[in-house]
N, C-alpha and C positions, 0 to 999 in steps of 0.2 A: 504493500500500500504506500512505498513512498512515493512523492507528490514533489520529485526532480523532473528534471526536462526532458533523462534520458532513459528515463522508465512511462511517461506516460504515455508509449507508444506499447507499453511492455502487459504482459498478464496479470501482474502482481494484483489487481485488485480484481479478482474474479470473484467467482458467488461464496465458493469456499472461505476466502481471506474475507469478505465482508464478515457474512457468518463466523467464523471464528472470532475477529474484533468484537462484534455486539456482544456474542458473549461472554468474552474477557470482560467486557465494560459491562454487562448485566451485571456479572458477579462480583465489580467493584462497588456500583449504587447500592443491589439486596445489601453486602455488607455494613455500609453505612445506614441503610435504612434502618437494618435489624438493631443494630447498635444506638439508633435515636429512637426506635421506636420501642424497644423492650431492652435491651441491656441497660442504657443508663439508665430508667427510672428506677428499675430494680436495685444495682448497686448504690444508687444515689440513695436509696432508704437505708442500706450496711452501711454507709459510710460515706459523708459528702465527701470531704479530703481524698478520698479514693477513689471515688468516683471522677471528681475532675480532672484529677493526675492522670489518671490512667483514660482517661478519653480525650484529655490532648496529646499525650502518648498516642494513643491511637490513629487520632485525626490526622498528627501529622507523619506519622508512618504509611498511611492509607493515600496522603494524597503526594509524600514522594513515591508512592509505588505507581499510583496511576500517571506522574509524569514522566518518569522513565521509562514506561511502558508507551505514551504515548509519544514520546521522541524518539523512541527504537524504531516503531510502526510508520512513522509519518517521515521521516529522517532520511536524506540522501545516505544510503551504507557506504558508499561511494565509487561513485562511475570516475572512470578515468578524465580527465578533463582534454576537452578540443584542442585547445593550445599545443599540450605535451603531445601532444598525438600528431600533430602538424610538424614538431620538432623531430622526433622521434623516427617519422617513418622516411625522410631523407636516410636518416642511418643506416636503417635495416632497407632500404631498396640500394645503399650503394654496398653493403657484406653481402645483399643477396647477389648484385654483381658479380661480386671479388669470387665468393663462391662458385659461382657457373664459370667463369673465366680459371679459375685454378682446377676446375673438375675437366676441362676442355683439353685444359693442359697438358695433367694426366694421361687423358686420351688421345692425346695426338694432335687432336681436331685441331683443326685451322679455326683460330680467332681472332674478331676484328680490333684491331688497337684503338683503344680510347682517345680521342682526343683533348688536346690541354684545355680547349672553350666548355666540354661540356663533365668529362668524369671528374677531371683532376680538378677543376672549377667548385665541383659541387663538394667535394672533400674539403676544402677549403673554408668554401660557406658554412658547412657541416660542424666542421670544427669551430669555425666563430659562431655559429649560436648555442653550440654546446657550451665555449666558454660564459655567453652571456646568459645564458638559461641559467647555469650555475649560480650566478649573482640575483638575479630575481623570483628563486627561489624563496618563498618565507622561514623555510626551514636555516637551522643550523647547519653551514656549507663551511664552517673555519676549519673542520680536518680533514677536507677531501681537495686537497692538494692533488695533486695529479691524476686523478678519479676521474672515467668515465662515468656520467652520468648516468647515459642509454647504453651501458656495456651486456647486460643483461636482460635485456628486452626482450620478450617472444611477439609469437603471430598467433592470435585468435581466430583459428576458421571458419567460426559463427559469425563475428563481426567483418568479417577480412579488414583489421586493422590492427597495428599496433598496441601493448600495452606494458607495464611495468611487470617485475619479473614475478611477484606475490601476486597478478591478479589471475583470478578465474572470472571464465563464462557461465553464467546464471542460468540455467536454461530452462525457467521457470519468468525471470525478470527481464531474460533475452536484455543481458548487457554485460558488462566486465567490471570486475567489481574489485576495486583496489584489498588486497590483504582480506579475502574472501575467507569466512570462515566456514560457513554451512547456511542454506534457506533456511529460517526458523519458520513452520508453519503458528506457531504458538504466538508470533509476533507479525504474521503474515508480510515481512521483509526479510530480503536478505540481512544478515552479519555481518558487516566489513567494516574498511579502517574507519568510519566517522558513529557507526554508532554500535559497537562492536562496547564501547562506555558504558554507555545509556543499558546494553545489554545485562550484562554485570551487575548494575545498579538495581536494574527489575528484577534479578535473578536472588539477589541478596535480599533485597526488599519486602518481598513476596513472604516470604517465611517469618519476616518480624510481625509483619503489619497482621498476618495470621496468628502468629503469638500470641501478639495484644487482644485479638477478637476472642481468642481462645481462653486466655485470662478472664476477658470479661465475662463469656457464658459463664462459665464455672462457679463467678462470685453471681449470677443472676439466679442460677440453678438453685444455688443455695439458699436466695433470700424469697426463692417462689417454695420451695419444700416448708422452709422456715414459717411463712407468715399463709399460705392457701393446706387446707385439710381437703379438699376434693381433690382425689388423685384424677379423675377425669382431666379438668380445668389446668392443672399442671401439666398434662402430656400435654396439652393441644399448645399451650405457652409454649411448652420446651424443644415440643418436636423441630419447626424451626430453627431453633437455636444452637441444634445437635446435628443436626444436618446440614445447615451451611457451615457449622465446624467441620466437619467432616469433608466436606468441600474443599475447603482450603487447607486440608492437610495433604491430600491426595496433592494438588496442587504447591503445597509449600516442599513436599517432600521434590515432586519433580523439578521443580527451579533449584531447591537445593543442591540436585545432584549435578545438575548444568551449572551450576555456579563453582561447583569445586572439580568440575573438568575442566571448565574455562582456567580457572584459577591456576591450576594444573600444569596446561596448556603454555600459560600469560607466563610463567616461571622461566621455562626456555624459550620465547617469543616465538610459538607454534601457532598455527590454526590447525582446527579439526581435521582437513584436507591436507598438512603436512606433516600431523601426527602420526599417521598411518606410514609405518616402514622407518620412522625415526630410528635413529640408535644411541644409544645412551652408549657413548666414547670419554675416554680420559687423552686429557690433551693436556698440553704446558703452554702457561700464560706466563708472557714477561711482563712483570712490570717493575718501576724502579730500576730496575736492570738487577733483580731476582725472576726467578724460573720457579713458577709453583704447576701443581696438577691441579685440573679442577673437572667436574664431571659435566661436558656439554650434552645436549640433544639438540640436532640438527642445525644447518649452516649458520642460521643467524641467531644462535643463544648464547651472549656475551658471560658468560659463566656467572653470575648475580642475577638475580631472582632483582633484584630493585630497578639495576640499569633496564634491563628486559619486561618490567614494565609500564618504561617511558613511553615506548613503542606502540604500548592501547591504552595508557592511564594518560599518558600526557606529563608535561615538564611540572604542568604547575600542582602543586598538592592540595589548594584547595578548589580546582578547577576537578580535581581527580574526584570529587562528591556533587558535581553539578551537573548533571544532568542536561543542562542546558546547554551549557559552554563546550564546543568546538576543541578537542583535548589537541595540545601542540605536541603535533608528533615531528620528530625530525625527518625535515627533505619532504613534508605537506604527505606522507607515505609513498610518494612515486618514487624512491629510492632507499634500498636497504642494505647497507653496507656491510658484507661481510666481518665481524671484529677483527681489526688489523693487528690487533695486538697478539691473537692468537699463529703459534707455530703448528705447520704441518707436521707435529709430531703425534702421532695416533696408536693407541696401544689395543 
């Protein structure tokens, strides 16, 4: 369901994605309703002090749950942008050159030599808007000294276009998705680099703001056994109250467990898509000009669990709990640099 330029051509908001949203969103109103409409007044007779503690707890557990939920859903996850994609594919159509002329070679085959006006012209050019791309970059470019920018690009043959080396093709949202992690049907958007945040935050969210709901039945239960003698009148109270608990445990349990994959995952800077076939290798990190071991999973896991979650949490640490805010990843995610510090020594 997101509501960018390069999805509204795309599936993402079919019958299923609506229907799943509304009912995400029913089951955030019933919860709010059951809790104004029968949980406080109940606790608010055991105990006012507890009562409004625990329902501003509540309220606003319930309403960062529903806004990270709905910046996941509504949120560009992120499409490669037009620009880099104009930069980029000069690149890869002059390797795709270099390519066909060195396979030619091989073979014998007679081929035409390039002229200096138009191959060796566009190398040129190539390489100056690489160097000025580098600089208009928002991200952090002070240690990529000598770096290829577009060193690592592939070809999407869904799009036939260009993109960065992290992204995948959607084939649900028919687009490319920077630092793709998985379609969430449960969010009815893809996962990637821009709200891949917001994802995390729902994922953690979900199970407090259930907590709190959970909490509350239990003191209402109590104060309906306590002061009603008609066991009838009490089930038809309660029934509701034990059933959309039960709701949101089912539910808290599964975000939970997706919360501590992600988390998992975010430790070595993985996505779901290049967890699979990882390998957990001992390598030797210099720094200081010491040589230690440290235990990576896959190319780009800077051996810290902190560094490694700049890369989805963002630089800033209290942008890292806002839901809202645009997390600053280095190089805007179109670029993800190998840790330069690590040696190819592999045991």
């Amino acid at each position: 369901m997101c509501t960018c330029q390069s999805c509204r051509k795309a599936s993402c908001c079919d019958a299923s994605s609506i229907c799943m949203y509304i009912t995400i969103t029913i089951i955030q109103v019933g919860t709010a309703c059951l809790w104004a409409l029968i949980i406080f007044p109940k606790i608010h007779l055991l105990n006012v002090i507890t009562s409004i503690v625990l329902t501003a707890f509540f309220a606003l557990s319930l309403l960062y749950e529903m806004s990270c939920f709905n910046v996941t859903v509504f949120s560009d996850p992120g499409s490669v942008p037009e620009w880099w994609k104009e930069l980029a594919l000069p690149v890869w159509q002059q390797r795709a050159q270099a390519r066909i002329l060195t396979a030619n070679m091989a073979r014998g085959a007679p081929t035409l030599q390039p002229t200096p006006s138009t191959s060796i012209q566009t190398v040129d050019s190539v390489e100056e808007e690489q160097e000025t791309t580098l600089q208009q970059f928002r991200g952090d470019w002070s240690n990529t000294e000598g770096t290829d920018a577009f060193e690592r690009i592939t070809w999407c043959e869904k799009c036939q276009n260009v993109r960065p080396e992290r992204a995948h093709h959607c084939s649900v949202c028919d687009i490319c998705v920077l630092r793709m992690d998985h379609h969430c049907g449960f969010v009815s958007n893809c996962v990637g680099q821009w709200n891949y945040k917001s994802f995390l935050l729902f994922c953690i969210s979900t199970p407090i703001a259930a907590l709190f709901y959970i909490a509350g039945a239990v003191l209402a239960a109590i104060q309906v056994f306590k002061i009603r003698s008609d066991s009838t009148k009490s089930f038809f109270i309660l029934l509701p109250l034990l059933f959309w608990a039960f709701i949101l445990f089912i539910l808290s349990v599964f975000a939970l467990s997706m919360f501590i994959d992600s988390i998992r995952m975010t430790q070595h800077n993985l996505t779901s898509i290049e967890d699979h076939g990882a390998r957990l290798e001992s390598i030797e990190v210099v720094k200081d000009g010491k040589v230690t071991k440290k235990q990576i999973r896959g190319a780009w896991d800077e051996g810290s669990g902190t560094q490694n979650a700049i890369w989805v949490m963002g630089r800033d640490w209290c942008g890292r709990i806002n839901p809202f805010s645009k997390p600053r990843i280095p190089f805007d995610g179109l670029y993800y640099p190998h840790p330069p510090d690590l040696l190819p020594l592999r045991h």
